[in-house]
C-alpha positions as CSV (number, residue, x, y, z in Angstrom):
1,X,22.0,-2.0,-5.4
2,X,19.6,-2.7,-8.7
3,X,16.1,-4.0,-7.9
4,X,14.7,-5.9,-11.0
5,X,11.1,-6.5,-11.3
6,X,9.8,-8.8,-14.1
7,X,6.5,-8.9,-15.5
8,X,4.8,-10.4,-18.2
9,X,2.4,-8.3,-20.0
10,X,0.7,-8.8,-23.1
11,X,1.0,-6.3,-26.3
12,X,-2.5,-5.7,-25.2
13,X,-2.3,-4.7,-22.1
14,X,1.1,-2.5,-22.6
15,X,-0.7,0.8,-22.6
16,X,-2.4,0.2,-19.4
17,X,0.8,-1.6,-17.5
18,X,2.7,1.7,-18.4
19,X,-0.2,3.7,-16.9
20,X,-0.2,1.7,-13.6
21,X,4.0,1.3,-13.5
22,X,4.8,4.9,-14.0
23,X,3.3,6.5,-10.1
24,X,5.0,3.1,-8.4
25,X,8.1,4.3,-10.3
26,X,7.4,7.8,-9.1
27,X,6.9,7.0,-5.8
28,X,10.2,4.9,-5.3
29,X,11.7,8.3,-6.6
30,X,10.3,10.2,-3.9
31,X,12.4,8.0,-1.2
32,X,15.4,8.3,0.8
33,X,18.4,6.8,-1.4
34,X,16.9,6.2,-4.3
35,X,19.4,6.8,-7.5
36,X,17.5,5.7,-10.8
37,X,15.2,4.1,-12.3
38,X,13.3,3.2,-15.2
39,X,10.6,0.7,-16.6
40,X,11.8,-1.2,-20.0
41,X,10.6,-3.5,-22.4
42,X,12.6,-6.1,-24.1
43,X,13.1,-5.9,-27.6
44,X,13.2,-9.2,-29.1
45,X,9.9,-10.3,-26.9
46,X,7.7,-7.0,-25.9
47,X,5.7,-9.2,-23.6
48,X,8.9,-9.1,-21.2
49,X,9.0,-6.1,-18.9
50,X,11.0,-4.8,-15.9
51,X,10.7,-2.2,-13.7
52,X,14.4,-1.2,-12.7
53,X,15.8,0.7,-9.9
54,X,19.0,1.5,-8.2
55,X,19.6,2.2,-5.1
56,X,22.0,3.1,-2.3
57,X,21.8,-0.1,-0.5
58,X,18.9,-2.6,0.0
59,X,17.9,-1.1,2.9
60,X,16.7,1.9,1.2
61,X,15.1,-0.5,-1.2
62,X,13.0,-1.9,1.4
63,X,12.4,0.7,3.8
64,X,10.9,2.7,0.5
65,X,8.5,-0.4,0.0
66,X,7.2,-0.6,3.2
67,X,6.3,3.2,2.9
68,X,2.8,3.6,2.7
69,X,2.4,6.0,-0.1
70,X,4.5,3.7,-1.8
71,X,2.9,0.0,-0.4
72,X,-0.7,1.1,-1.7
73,X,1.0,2.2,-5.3
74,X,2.8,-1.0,-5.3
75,X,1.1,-3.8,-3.9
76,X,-0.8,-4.1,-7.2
77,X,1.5,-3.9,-9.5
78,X,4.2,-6.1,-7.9
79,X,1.7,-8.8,-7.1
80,X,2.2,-9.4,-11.2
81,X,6.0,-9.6,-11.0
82,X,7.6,-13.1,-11.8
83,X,8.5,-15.1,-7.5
84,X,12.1,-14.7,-8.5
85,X,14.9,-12.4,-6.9
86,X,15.1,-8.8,-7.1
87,X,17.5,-7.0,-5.6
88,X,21.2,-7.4,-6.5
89,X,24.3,-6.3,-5.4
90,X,26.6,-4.3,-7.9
91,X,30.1,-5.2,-7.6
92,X,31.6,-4.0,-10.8
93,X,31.0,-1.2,-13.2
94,X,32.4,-0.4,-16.4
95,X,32.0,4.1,-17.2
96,X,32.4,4.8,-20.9
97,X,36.3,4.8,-21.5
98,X,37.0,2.1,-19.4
99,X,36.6,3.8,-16.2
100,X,36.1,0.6,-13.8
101,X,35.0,0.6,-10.0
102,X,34.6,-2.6,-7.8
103,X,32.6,-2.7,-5.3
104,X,32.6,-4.8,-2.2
105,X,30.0,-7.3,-1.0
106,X,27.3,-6.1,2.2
107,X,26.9,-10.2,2.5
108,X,28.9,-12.3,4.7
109,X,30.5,-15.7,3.6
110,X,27.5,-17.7,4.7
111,X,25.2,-15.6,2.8
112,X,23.4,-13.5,5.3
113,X,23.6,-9.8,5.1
114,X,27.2,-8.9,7.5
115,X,26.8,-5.7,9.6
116,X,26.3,-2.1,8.5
């Protein structure tokens, strides 16, 4: 699962939003199921910023926010996100070579999460 966090920050305040990003991003490394992650800027517009993660399954995704160490890191920072989804299921993956895996949905037909 990828957690994507976007964030508008001006070329101005770029030093600063790396300085209060990085522990969050540490923190989220600390937790149970946590796989990568990285904070990036886009090239053609550096005031476009995510923070991205993957993780195991969104349930480690969410269980690591509501983790205090992590909540008081974080509640700053993600109050500038962008109100848009974040976390996304990864159902295909393409390894250098070719190498492909498909994975399979967590979500039932209706849309709701199915059982674990």
């Amino acid at each position: 699962m990828l957690a994507l966090s976007r964030f508008d920050v001006s070329e101005q305040a770029a030093d600063g939003f790396v300085e209060r990003a990085r522990p969050v991003l540490v923190a989220l490394s600390t937790r149970p199921g946590f796989l990568d992650g990285r904070l990036v800027r886009a090239v053609d517009d550096p005031s476009e910023w995510l923070l991205v993660t993957e993780w195991e399954g969104a349930g480690f995704y969410r269980r690591a926010l509501l983790e205090p160490a992590v909540a008081v890191l974080a509640a700053e920072l993600f109050a500038g996100a962008r109100d848009e989804p974040s976390a996304f299921e990864v159902l295909a993956t393409v390894a250098p070579g070719g190498a492909e895996a498909i994975g399979r949905s967590d979500r039932n037909p209706r849309g709701t999460p199915g059982p674990r």
